[in-house]
ZAPA-782594 format. One line per 8 residues: their letters; for each residue x negated, y, z of N, C-alpha, C, O. Coordinates in pm, 1 decimal, decimal comma. Layout:
a) X:Y:Z:X:Y:Z:X:Y:Z:X:Y:Z  ... .
// end
This chain:
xxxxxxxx) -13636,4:4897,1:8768,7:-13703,4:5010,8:8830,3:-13779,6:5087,1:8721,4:-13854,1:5018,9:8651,0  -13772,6:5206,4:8699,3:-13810,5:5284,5:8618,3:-13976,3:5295,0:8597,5:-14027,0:5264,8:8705,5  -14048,8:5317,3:8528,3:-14224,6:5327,2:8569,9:-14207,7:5481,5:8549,1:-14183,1:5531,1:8439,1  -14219,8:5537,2:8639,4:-14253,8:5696,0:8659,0:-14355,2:5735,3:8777,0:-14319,0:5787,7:8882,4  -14501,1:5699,0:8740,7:-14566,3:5682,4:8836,0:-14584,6:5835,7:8880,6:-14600,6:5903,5:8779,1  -14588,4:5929,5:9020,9:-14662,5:6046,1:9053,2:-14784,4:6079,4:8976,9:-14874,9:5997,2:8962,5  -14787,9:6189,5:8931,6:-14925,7:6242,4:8846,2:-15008,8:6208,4:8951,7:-15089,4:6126,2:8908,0  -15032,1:6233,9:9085,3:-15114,6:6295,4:9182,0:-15181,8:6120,3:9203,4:-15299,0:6101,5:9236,0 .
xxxxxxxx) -15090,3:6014,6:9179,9:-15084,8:5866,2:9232,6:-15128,1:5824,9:9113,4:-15203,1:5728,1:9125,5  -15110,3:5861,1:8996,0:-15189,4:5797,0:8883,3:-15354,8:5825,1:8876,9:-15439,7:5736,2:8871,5  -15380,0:5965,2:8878,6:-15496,6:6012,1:8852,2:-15579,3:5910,2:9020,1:-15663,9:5822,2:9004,3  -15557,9:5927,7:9077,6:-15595,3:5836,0:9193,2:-15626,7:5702,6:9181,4:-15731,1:5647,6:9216,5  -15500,6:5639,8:9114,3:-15528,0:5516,8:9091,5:-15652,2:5489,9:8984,4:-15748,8:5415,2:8999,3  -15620,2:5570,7:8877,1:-15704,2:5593,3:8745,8:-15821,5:5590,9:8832,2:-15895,5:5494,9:8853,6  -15829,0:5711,0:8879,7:-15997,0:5725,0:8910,6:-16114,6:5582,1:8965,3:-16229,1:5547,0:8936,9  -15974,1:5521,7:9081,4:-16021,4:5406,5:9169,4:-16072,7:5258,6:9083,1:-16150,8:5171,9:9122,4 .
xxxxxxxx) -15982,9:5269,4:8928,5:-15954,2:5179,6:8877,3:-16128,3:5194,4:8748,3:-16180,5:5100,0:8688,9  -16175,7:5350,9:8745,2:-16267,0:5377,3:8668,5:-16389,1:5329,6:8728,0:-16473,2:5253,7:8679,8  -16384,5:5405,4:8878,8:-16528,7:5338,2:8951,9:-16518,4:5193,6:8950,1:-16598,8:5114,4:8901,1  -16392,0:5165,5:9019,2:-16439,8:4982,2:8997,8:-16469,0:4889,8:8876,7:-16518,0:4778,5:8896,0  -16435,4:4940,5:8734,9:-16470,9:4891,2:8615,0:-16662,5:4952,9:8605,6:-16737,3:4877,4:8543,4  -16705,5:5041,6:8647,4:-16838,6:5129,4:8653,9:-16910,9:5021,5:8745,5:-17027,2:4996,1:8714,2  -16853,9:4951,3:8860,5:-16951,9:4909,0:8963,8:-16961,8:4744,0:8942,4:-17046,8:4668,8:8990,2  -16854,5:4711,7:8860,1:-16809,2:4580,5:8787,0:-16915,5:4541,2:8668,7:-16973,9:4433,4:8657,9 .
xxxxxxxx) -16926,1:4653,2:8584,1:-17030,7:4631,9:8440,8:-16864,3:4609,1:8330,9:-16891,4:4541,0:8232,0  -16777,6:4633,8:8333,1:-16656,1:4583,3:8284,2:-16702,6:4597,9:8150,5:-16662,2:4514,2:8069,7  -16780,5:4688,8:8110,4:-16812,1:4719,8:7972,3:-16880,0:4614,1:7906,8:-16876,7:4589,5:7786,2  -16947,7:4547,7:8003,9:-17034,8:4476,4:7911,0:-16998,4:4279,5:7946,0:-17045,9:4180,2:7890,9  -16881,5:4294,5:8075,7:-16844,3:4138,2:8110,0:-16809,7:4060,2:7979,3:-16833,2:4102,9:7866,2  -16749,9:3938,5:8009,2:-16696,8:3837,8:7910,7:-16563,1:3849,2:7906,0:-16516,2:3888,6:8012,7  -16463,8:3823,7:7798,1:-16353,1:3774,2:7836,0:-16304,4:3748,6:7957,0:-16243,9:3823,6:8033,6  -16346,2:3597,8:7972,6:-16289,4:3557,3:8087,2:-16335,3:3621,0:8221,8:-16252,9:3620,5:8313,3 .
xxxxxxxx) -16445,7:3670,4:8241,5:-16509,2:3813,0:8359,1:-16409,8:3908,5:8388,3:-16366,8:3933,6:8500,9  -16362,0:3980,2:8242,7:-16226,2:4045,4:8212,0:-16073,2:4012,8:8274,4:-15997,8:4092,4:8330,5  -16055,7:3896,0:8251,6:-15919,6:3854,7:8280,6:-15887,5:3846,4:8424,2:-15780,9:3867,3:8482,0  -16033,2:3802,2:8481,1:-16061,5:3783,6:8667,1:-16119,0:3928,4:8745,8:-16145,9:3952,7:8863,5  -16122,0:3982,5:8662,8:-16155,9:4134,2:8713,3:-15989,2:4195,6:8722,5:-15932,7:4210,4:8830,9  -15932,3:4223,4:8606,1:-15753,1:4243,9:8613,8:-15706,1:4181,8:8696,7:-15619,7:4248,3:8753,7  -15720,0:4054,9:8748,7:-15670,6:4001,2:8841,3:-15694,6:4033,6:8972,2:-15608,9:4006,4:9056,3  -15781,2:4078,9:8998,5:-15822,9:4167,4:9126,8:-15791,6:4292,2:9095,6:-15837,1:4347,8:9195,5 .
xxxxxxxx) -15749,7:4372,8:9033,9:-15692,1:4489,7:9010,7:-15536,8:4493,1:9056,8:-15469,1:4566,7:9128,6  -15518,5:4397,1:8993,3:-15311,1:4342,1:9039,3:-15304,1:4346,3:9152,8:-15206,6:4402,3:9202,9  -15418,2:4280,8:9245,7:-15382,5:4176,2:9362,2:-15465,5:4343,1:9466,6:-15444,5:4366,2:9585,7  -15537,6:4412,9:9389,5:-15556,5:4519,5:9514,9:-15469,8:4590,0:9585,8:-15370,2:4601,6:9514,4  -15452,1:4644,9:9690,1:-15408,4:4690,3:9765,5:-15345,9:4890,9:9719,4:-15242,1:4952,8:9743,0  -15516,0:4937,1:9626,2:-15521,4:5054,3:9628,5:-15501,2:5104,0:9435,7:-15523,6:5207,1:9372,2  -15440,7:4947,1:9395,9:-15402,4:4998,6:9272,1:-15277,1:4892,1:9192,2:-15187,2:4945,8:9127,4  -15282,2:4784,6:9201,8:-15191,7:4704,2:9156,1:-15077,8:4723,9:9265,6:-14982,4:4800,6:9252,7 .
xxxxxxxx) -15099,7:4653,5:9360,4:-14950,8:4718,6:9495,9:-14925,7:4843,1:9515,2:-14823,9:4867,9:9579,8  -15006,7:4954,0:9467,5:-14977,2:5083,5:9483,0:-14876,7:5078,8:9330,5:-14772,8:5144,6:9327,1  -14901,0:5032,5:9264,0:-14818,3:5035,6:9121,0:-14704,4:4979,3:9153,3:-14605,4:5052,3:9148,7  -14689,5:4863,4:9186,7:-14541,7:4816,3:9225,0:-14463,4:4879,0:9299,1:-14349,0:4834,3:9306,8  -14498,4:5002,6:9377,8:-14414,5:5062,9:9450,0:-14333,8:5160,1:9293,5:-14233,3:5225,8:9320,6  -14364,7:5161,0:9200,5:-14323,1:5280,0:9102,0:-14285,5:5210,5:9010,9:-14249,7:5281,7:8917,1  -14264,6:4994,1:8968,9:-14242,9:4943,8:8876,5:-14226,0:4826,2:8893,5:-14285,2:4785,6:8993,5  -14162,6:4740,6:8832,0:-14182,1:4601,2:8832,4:-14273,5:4517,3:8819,7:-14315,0:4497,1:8705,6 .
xxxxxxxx) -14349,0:4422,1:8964,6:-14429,6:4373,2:8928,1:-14509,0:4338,8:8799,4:-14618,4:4375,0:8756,2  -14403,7:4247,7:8751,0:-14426,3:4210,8:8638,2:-14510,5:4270,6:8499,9:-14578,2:4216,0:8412,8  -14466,4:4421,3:8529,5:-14550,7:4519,5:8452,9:-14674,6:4592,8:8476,0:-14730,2:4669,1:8396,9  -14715,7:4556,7:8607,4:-14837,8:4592,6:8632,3:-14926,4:4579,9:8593,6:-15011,4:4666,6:8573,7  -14932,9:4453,6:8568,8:-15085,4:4403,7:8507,5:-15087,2:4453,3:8321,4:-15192,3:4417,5:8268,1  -15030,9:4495,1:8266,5:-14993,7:4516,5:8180,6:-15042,7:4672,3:8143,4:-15116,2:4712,6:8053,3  -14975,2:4739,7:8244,6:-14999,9:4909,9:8279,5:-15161,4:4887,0:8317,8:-15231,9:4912,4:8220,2  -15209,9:4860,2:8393,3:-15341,8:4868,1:8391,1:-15454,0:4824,9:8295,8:-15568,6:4869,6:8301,4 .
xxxxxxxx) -15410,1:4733,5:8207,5:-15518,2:4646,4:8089,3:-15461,3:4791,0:7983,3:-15552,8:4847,6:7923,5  -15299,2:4854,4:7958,8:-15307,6:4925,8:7858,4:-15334,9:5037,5:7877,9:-15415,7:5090,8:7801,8  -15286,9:5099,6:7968,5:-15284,4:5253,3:8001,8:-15391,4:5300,6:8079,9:-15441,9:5407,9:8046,9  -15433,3:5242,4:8173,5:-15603,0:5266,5:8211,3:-15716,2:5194,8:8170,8:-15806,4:5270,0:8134,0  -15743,6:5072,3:8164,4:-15827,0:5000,8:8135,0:-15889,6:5061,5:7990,0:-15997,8:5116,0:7968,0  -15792,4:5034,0:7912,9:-15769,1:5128,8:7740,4:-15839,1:5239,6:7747,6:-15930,7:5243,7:7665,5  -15826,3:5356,0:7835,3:-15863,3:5468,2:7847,5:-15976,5:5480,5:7909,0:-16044,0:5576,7:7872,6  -16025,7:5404,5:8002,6:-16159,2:5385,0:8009,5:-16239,9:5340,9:7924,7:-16349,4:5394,6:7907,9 .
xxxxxxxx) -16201,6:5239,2:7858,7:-16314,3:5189,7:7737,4:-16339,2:5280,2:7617,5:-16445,7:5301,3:7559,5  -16203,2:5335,1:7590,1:-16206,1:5490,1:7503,8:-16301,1:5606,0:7553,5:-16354,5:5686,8:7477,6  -16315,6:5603,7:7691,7:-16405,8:5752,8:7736,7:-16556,5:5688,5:7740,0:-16663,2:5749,1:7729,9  -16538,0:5573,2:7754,2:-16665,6:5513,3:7732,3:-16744,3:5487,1:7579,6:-16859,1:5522,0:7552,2  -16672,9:5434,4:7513,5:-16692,4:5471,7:7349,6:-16745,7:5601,3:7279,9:-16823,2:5607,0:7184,5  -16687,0:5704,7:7348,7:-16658,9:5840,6:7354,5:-16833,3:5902,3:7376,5:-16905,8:5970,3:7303,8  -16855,5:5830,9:7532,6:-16968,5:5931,8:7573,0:-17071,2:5873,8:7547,2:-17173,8:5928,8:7587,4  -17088,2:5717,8:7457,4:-17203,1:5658,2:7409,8:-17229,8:5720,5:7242,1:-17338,9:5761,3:7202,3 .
xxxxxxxx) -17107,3:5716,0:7162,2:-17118,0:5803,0:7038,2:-17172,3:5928,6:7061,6:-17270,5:5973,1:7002,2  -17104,1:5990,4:7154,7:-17154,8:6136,1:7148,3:-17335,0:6157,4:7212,7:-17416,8:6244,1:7181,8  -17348,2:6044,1:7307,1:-17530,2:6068,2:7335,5:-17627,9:6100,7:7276,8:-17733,7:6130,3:7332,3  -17611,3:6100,4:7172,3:-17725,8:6122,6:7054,1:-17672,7:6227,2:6981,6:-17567,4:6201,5:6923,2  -17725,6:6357,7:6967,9:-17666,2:6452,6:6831,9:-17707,2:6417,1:6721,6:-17819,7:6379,5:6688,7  -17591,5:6432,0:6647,8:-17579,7:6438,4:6503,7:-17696,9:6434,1:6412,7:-17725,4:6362,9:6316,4  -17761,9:6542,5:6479,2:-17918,1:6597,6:6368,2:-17994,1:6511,2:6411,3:-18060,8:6468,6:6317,0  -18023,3:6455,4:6517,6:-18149,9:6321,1:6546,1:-18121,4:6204,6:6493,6:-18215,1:6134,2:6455,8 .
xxxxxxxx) -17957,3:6149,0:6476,7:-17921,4:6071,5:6432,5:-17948,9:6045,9:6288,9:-17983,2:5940,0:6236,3  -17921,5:6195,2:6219,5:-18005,4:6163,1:6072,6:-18104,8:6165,0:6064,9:-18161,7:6072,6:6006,8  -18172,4:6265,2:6116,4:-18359,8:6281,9:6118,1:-18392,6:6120,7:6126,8:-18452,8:6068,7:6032,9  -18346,9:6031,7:6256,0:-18411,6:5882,3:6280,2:-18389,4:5798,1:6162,6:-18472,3:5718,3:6119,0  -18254,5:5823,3:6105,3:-18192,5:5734,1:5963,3:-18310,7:5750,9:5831,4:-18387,4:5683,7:5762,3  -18258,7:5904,4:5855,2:-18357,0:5931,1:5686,1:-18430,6:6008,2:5681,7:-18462,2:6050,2:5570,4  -18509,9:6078,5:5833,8:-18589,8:6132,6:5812,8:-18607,2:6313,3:5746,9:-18714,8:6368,3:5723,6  -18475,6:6372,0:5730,0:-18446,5:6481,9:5688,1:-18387,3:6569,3:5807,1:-18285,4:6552,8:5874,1 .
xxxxxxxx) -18463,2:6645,9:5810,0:-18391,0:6765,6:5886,7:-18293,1:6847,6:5895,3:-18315,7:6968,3:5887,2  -18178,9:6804,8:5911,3:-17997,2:6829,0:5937,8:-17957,9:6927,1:5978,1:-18017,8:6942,7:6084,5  -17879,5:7025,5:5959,5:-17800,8:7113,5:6032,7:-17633,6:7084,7:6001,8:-17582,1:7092,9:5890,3  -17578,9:7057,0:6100,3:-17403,6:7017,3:6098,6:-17332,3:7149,2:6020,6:-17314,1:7259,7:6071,8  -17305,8:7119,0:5918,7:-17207,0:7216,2:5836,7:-17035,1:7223,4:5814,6:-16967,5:7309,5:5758,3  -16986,6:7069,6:5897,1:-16862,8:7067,1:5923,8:-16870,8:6955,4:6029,0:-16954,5:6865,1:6030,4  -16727,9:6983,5:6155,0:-16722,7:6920,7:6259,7:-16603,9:6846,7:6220,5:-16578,9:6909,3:6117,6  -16518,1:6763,9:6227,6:-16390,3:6693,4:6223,1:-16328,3:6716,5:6358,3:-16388,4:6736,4:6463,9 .
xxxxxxxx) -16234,4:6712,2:6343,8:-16111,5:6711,2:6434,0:-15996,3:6622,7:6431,5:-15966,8:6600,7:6314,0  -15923,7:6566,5:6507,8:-15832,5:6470,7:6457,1:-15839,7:6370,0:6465,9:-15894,9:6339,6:6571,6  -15798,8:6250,9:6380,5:-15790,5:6169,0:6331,4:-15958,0:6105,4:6325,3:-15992,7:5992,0:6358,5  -16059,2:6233,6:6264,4:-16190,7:6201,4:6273,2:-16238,2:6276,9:6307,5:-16307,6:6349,9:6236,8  -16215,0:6296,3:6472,8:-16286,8:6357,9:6520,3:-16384,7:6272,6:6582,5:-16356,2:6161,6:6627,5  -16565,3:6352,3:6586,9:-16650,1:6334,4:6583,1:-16737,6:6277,7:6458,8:-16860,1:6266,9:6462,0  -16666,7:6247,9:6364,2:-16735,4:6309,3:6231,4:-16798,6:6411,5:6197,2:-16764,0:6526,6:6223,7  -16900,2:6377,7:6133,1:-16976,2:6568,4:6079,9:-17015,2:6515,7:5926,5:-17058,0:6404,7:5895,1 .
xxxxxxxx) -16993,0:6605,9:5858,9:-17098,5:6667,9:5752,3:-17219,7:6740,7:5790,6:-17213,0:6810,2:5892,0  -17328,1:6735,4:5725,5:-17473,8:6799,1:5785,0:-17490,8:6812,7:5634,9:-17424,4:6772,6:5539,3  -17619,8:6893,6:5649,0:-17702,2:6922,1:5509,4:-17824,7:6922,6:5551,9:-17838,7:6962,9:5667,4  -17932,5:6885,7:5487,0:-18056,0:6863,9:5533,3:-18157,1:6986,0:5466,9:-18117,1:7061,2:5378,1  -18257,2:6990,5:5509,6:-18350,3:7091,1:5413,8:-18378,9:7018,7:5322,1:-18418,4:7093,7:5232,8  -18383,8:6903,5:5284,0:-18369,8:6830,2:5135,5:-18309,4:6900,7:5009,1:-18352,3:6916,4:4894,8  -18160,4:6947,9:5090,9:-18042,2:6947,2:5023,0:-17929,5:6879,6:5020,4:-17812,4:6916,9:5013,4  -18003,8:6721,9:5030,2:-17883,5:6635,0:5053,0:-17776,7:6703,8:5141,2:-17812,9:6786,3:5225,1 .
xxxxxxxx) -17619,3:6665,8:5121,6:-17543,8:6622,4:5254,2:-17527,2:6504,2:5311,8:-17563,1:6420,2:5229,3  -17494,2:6456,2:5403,4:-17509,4:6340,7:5506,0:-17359,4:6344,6:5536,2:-17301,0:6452,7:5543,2  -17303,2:6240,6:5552,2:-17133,0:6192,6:5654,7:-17224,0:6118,8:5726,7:-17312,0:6042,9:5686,1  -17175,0:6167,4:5900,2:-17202,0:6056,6:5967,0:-17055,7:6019,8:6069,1:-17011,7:6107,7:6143,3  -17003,3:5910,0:6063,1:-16880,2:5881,3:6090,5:-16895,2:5769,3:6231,1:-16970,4:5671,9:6226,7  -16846,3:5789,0:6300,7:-16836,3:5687,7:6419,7:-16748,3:5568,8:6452,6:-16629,4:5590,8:6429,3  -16771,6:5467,3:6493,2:-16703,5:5380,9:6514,3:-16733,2:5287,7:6589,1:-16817,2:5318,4:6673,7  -16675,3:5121,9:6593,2:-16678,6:5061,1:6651,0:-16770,0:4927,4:6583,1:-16753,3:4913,2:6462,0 .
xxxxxxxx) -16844,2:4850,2:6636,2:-16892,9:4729,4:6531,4:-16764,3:4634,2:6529,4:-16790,1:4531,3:6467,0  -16665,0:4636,6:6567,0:-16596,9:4507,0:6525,1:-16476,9:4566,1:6459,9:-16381,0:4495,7:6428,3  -16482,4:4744,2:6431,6:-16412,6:4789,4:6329,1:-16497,9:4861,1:6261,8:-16460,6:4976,6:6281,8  -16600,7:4864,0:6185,9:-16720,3:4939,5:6099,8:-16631,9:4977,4:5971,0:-16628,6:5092,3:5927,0  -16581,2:4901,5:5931,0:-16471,8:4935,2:5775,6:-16390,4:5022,5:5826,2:-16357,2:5099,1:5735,8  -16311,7:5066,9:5983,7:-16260,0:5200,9:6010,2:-16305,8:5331,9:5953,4:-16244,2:5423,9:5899,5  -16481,4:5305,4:5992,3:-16522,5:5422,5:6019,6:-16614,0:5442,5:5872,5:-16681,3:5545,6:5874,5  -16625,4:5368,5:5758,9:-16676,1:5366,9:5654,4:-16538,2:5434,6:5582,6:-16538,8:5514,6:5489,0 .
xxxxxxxx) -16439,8:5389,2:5641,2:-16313,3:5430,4:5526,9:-16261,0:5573,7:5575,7:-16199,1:5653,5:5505,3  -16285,6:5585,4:5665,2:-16327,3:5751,2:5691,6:-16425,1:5839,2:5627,2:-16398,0:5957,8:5608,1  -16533,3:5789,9:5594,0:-16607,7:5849,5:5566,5:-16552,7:5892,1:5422,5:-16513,1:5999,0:5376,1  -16564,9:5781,6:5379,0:-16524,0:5764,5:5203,3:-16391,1:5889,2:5201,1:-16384,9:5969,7:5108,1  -16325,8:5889,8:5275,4:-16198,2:5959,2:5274,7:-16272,9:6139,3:5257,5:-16276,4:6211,3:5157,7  -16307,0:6156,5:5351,8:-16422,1:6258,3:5336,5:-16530,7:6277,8:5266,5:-16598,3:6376,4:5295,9  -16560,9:6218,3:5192,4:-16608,0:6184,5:5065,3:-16551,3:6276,6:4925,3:-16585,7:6371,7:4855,1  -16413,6:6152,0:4943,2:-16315,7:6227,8:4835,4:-16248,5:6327,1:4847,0:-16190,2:6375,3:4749,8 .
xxxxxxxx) -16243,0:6370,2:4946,9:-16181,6:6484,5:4964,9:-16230,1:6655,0:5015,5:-16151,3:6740,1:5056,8  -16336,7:6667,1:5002,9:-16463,0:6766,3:5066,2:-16516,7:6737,8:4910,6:-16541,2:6623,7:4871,7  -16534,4:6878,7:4811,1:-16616,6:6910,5:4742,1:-16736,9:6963,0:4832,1:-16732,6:7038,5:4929,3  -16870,9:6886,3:4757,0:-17002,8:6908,4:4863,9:-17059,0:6946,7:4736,0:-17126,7:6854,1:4691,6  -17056,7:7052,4:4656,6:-17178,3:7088,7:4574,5:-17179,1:6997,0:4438,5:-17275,8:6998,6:4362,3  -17033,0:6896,6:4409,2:-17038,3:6788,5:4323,9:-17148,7:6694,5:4308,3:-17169,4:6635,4:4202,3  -17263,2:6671,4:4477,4:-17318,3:6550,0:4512,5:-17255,8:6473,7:4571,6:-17147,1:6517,0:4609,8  -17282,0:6361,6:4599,8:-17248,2:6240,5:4639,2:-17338,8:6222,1:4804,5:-17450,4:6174,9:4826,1 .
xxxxxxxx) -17267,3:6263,1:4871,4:-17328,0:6262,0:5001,2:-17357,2:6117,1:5040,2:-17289,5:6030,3:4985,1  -17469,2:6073,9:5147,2:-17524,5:5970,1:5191,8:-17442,6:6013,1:5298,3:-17408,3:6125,8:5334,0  -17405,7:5842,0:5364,1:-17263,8:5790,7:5474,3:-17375,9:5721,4:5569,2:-17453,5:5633,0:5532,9  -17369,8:5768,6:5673,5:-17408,3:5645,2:5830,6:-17281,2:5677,7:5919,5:-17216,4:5770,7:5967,5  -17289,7:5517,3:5908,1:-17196,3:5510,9:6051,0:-17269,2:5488,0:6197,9:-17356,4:5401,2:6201,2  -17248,3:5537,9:6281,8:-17241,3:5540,0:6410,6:-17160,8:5433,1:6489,1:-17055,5:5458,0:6547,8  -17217,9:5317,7:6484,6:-17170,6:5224,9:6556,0:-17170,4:5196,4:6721,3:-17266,2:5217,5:6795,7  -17014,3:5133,1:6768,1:-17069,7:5094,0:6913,3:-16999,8:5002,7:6908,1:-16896,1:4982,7:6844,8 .
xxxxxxxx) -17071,1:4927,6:6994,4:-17034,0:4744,3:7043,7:-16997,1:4756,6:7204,7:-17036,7:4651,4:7254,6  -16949,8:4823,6:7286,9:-16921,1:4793,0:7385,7:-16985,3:4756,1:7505,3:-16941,6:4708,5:7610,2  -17148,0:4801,9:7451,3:-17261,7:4746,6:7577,4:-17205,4:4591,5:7577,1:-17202,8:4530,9:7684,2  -17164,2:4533,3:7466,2:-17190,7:4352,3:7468,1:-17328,5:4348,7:7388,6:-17383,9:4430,5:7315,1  -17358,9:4230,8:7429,4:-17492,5:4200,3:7358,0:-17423,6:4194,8:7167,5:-17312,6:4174,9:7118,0  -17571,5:4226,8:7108,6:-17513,1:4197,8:6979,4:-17627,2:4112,3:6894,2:-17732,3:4157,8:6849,0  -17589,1:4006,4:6886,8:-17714,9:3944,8:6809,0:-17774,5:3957,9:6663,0:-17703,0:3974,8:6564,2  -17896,1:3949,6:6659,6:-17935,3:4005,1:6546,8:-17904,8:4004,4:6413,3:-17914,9:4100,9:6337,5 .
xxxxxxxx) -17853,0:3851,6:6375,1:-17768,1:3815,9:6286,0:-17666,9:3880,5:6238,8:-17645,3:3912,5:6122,0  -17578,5:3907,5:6371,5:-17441,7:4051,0:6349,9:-17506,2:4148,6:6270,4:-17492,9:4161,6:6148,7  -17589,5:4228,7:6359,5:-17650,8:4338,0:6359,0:-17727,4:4335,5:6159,7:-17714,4:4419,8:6071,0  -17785,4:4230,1:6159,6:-17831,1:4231,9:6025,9:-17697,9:4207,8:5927,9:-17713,4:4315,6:5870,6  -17628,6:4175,4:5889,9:-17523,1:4132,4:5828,1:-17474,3:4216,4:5825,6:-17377,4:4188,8:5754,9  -17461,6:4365,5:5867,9:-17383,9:4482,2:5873,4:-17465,2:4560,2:5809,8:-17422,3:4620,1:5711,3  -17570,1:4573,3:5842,1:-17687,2:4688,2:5785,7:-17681,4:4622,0:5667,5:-17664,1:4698,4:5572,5  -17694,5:4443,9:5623,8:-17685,9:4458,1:5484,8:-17584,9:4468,6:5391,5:-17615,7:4498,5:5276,1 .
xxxxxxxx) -17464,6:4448,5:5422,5:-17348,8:4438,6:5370,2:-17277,2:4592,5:5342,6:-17180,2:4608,9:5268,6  -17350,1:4706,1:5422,1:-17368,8:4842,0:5398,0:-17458,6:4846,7:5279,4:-17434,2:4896,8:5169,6  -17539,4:4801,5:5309,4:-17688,1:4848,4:5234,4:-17592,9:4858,3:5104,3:-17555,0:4973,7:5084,0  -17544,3:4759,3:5008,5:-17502,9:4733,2:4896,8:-17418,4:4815,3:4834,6:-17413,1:4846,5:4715,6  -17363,2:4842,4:4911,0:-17271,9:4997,2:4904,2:-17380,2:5144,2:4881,4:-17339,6:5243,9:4821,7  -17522,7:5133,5:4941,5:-17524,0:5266,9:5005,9:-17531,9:5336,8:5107,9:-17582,2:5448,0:5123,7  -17465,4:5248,3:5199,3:-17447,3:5329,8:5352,6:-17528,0:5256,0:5461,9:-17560,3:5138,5:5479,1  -17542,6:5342,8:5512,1:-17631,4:5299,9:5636,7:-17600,5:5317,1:5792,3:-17536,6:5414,2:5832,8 .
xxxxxxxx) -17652,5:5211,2:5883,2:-17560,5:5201,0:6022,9:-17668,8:5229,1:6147,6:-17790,9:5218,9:6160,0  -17608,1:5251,5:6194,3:-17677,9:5253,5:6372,5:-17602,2:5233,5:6476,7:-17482,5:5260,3:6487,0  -17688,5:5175,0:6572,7:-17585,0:5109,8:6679,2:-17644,4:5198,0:6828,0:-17755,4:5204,2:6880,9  -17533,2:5248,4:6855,5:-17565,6:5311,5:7003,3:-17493,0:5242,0:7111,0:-17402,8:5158,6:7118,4  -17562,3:5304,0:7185,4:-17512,0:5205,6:7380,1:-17512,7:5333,4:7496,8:-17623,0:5377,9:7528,7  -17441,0:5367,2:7533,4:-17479,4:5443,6:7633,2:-17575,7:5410,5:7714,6:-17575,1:5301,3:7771,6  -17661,2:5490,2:7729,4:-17789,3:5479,7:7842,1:-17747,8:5463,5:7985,7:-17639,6:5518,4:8006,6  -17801,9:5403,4:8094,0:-17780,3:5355,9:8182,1:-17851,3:5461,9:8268,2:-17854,1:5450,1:8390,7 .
// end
């Protein structure tokens, strides 16, 4: 059986499948919270059996952990990076007063270049804490490739953990393992 789900039956399902990860905490469960939450997704009525009418069982649970589940944790990533602008984000880091002088698009989008009334420029690059070397090797990329005045711009990354707890140890071990380099981190959460 082909998977060609109705636009009108996806966005539906999607939506049903967003509130119930929202009323769940899905963002911030365990693993195994995770695996028993999908499992009630399969076994619902108004999204896993609505899927099997358009696919093989078998692929359901599959379509929902990749193609929605995925896309929720992405819009969620999304609207916790973006909570904070750019210019407070440096002002809190280093204390310099920022204006965004390039936006990214792409590949890195939500990246900026800023310039401060210092002078300095600033990269501040976004990412994930359990991919931080993504979003450092972005930066660097933009780095080398953006003449800034032939300075050496200061890099923060914009970290997110997924509304999981992050213990301090993590949390320190990153800020210092930056530090040595140069670069500096922050960790955002979407506000509740």
């Amino acid at each position: 059986m082909p998977c060609k789900v109705p636009k009108k039956t996806k966005i539906a399902i999607q939506k049903e499948v967003f509130d119930e990860a929202d009323r769940f905490g899905y963002m911030a469960c365990s693993r195994y919270d995770s695996g028993s939450f999908l499992d009630r997704l399969v076994e619902s009525p108004k999204v896993g059996k609505k899927l099997a009418e358009y696919m093989e069982q078998a692929h359901v649970r599959t379509y929902i952990k990749d193609a929605i589940l995925n896309a929720y944790t992405k819009m969620k990533k999304k609207e916790a990076l973006e909570s904070i602008p750019p210019e407070k984000l440096i002002k809190d880091v280093y204390g310099d007063d920022a204006s965004i002088i390039q936006e990214f698009g792409g590949k890195h989008k939500g990246m900026y270049v800023l310039r401060g009334k210092s002078g300095k420029f600033y990269i501040l690059s976004p990412g994930t804490v359990l991919k931080w070397e993504t979003a450092l090797r972005k930066a660097l990329q933009v780095v080398a490739q953006e003449p800034l005045g032939g300075e050496t711009p200061r890099i923060c990354l914009s970290l997110y953990n997924g509304e999981q707890p992050m213990t301090e140890p993590d949390r320190k071990l990153i800020i210092d393992s930056l530090a040595v380099v140069g670069v500096k981190a922050t960790f955002c959460a979407k506000k509740k």
